[in-house]
C-alpha positions in Angstrom: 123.5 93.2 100.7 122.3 94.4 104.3 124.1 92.4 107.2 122.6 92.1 110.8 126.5 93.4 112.3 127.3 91.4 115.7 129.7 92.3 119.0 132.2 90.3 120.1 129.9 89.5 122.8 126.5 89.0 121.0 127.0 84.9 121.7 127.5 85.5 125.4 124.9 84.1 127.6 123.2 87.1 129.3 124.3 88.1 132.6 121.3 88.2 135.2 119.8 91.6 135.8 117.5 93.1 138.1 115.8 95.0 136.3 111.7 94.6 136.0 109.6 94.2 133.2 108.5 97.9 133.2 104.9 98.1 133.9 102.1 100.7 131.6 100.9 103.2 133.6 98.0 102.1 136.2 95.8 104.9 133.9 95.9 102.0 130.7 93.1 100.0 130.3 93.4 96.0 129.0 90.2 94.5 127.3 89.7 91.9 124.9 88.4 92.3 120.9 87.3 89.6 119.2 87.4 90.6 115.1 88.5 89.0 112.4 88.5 85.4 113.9 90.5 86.3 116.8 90.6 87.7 120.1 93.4 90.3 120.6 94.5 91.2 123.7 94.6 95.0 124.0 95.9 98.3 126.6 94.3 101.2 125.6 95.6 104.8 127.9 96.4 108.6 127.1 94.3 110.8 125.2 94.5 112.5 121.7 95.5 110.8 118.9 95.9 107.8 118.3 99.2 106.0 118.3 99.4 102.3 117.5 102.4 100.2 118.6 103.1 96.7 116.8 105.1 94.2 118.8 107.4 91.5 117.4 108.6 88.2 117.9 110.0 87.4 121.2 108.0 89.7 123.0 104.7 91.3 123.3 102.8 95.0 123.5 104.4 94.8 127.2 107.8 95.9 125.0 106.3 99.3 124.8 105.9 100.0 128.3 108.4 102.9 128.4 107.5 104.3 125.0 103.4 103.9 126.2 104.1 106.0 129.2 105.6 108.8 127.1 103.3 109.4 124.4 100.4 108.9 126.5 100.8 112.7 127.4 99.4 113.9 124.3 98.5 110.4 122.3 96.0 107.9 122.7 98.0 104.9 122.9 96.8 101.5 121.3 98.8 98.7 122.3 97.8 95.2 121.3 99.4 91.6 121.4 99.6 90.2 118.0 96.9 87.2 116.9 98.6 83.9 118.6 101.0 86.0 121.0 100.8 87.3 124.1 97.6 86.9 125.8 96.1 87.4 122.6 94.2 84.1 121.1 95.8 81.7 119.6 93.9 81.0 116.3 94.6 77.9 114.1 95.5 80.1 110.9 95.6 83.6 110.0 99.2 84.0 110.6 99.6 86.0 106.9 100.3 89.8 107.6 97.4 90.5 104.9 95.0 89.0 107.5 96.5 90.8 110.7 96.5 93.7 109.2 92.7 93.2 109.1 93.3 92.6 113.2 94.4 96.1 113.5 91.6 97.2 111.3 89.2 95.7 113.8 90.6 97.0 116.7 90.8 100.3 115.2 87.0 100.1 114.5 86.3 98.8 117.7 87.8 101.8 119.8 86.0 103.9 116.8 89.5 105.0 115.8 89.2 106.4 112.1 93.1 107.5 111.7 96.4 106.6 113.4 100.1 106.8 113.7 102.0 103.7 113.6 105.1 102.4 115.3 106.5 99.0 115.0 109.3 96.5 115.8 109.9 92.9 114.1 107.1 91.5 112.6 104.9 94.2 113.7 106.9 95.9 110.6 105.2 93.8 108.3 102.0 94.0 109.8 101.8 97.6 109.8 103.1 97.3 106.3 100.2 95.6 105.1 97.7 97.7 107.4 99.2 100.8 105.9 99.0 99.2 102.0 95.5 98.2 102.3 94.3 101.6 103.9 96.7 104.7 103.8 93.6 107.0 104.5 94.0 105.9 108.2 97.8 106.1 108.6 99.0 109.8 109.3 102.8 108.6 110.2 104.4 105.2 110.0 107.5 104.4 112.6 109.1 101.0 111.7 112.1 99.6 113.5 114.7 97.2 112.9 113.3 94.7 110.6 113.1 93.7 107.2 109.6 93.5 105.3 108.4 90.7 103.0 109.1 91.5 98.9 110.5 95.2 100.1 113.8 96.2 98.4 116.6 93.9 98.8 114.2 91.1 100.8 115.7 87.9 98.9 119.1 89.0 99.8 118.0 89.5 103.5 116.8 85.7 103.4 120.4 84.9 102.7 122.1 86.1 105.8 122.6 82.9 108.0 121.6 85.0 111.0 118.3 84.6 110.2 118.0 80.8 109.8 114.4 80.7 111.8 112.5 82.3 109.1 112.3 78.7 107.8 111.9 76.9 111.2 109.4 75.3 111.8 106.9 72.4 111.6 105.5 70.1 114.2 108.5 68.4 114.7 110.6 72.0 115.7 107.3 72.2 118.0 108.4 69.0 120.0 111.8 69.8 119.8 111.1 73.3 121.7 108.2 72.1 124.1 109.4 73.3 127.1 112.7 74.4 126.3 110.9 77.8 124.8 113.5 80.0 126.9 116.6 78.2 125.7 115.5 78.7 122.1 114.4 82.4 122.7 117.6 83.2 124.8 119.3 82.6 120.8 117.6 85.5 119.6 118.0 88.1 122.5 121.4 87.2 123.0 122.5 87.5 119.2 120.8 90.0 118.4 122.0 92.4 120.7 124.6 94.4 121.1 124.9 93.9 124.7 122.5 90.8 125.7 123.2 91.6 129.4 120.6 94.8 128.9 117.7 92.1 128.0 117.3 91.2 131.5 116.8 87.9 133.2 113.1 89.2 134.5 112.7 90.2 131.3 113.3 87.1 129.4 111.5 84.9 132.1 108.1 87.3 131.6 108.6 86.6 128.0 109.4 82.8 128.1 106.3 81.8 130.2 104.4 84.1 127.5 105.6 81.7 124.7 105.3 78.6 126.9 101.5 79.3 127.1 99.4 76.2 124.5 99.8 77.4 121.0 101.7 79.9 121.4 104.9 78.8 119.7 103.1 76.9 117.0 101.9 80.9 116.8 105.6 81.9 116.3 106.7 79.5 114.1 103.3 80.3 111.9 104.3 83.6 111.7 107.7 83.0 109.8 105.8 80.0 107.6 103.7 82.9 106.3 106.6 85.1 105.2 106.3 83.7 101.3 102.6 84.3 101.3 103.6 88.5 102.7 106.0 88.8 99.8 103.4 88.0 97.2 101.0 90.1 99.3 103.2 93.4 99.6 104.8 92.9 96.1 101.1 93.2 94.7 100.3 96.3 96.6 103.0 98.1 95.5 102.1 97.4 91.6 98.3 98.4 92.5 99.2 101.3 94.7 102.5 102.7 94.1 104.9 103.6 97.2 103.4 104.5 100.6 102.9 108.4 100.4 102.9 108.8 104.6 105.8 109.9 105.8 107.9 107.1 107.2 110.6 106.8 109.6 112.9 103.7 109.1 114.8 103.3 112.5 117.9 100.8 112.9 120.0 99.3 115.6 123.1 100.4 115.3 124.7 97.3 115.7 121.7 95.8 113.8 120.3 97.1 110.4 121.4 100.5 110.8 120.6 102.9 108.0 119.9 99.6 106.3 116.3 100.2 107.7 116.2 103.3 105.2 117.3 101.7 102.4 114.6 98.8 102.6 111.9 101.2 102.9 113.2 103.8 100.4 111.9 100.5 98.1 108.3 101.2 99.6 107.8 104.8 100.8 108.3 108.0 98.7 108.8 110.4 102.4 111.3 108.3 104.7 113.4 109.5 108.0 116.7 107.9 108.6 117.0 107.0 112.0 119.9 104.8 113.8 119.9 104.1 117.6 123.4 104.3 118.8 124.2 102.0 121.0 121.5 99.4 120.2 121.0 96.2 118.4 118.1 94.6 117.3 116.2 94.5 121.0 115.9 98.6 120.8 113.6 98.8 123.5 116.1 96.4 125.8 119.0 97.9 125.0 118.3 101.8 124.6 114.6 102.9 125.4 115.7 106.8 125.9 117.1 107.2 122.5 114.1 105.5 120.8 111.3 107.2 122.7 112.6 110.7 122.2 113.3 109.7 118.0 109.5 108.3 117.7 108.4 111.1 119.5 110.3 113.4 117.5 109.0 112.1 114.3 105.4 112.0 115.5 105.3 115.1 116.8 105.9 116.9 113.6 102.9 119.0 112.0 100.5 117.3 109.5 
């Protein structure tokens, strides 16, 4: 059974910090796509190929700042804000990775992008999972970090680990409960799940809290979870039609997160898969150790074929 590994001081409240939300480059471009019943917010900057990076809950694309401004010397870097997050819309359903996947897919299509790598955090896992199921023709490398994916591997004995009691939060009610009080709900997750919760910064954790306080956008959230039954069935299915994914994959873990666990979920999923660990980190990778990442995506991406 995997287990999300804690500090002593993972409960802590985080210690302010003065560090900025970093900004993209001033090259990167932000427009809006509307596809696929949504309108997803979207920075677009480098040149090359393409690179895709998939945000996950309790932040946005603005994650990727550091890891944006790197690639973008040699990559065309596609960052967009999930369907309901960020400044991206906030549709009433659609909240099923199958049907985000199809969000990429339009953006892709839109910036008349054939084929891309991927790199993803948190839920942006699972919908680069299902973007990569439905069309491996337009994946050349896949880059997932720190997060479990729906029906993969040892998936019902993920759902056991307490840690991980919002996957079933939810519900109007949970809504109320959280209506303004979005940062003292968030401030849970980015202070257990980090190794060192003072390196998710106070400006950081303000930027993302007004995000989530924006209309819809936690009902957004809490959708996202809600449609983690619906992702199993999905991914389970595309496995028996497809087989494993055939790209290779590197499975990256917090070190005092999943770890090589990472590997071992998508050794379930993906015949050609990297092990990667970032020392020093837990879940919040690029929070806690932005360096180490940037340099093992990059690695990893910039490998022949």
């Amino acid at each position: 059974m995997l287990k999300i590994a804690l500090t002593l001081g993972a409960l802590a409240l985080a210690a302010p910090a003065v560090a900025q939300v970093p900004d993209f480059p001033n090259t990167f471009k932000t427009q809006e796509i509307a596809t696929n019943g949504a309108t997803i917010h979207v920075r677009v900057g480098g040149q090359g190929p393409a690179v895709v990076l998939l945000h996950g809950y309790g932040e946005t694309g603005d994650m990727w700042a550091p890891m944006a401004a790197d690639l973008a010397k040699n990559y065309t870097v596609v960052v967009p804000d999930l369907r309901g997050l960020g400044l991206s819309s906030k549709p009433a359903s659609g909240f099923d990775k199958k049907t985000q996947a199809g969000d990429v897919a339009g953006v892709l299509d839109a910036l008349k992008i054939e084929r891309a790598d991927l790199v993803t955090h948190d839920i942006g896992n699972m919908v680069g999972f299902a973007f990569a199921a439905q069309h491996p023709q337009r994946v050349r490398r896949f880059a997932l970090i720190d997060a479990p994916v729906p029906g993969v591997g040892p998936w019902e004995e993920i759902l056991k680990n307490p840690l991980l009691w919002h996957f079933r939060f939810g519900g109007p009610d949970m809504e109320r409960l959280v209506a303004g009080r979005e940062r003292i709900y968030l401030d849970r997750f980015w202070n257990e799940f980090s190794a060192t919760p003072a390196r998710f910064s106070e400006a950081s954790r303000e930027h993302y809290a007004k995000l989530y306080a924006l209309p819809g956008a936690m009902h957004s959230g809490f959708a996202q979870f809600a449609a983690f039954d619906q992702d199993a069935v999905d991914n389970r299915a595309y496995l028996a039609a497809g087989g494993k994914l055939a790209m290779p994959v590197l499975a990256i873990g917090g070190e005092k997160s999943f770890g090589a666990g990472m590997a071992a979920v998508m050794r379930a999923a993906a015949n050609d898969v990297t092990e990667g660990v970032i020392p020093d980190s837990g879940h919040w990778i690029m929070e806690e150790n932005p360096a180490a990442t940037v340099t093992m995506v990059r690695a990893f991406l910039d490998k022949a074929g």
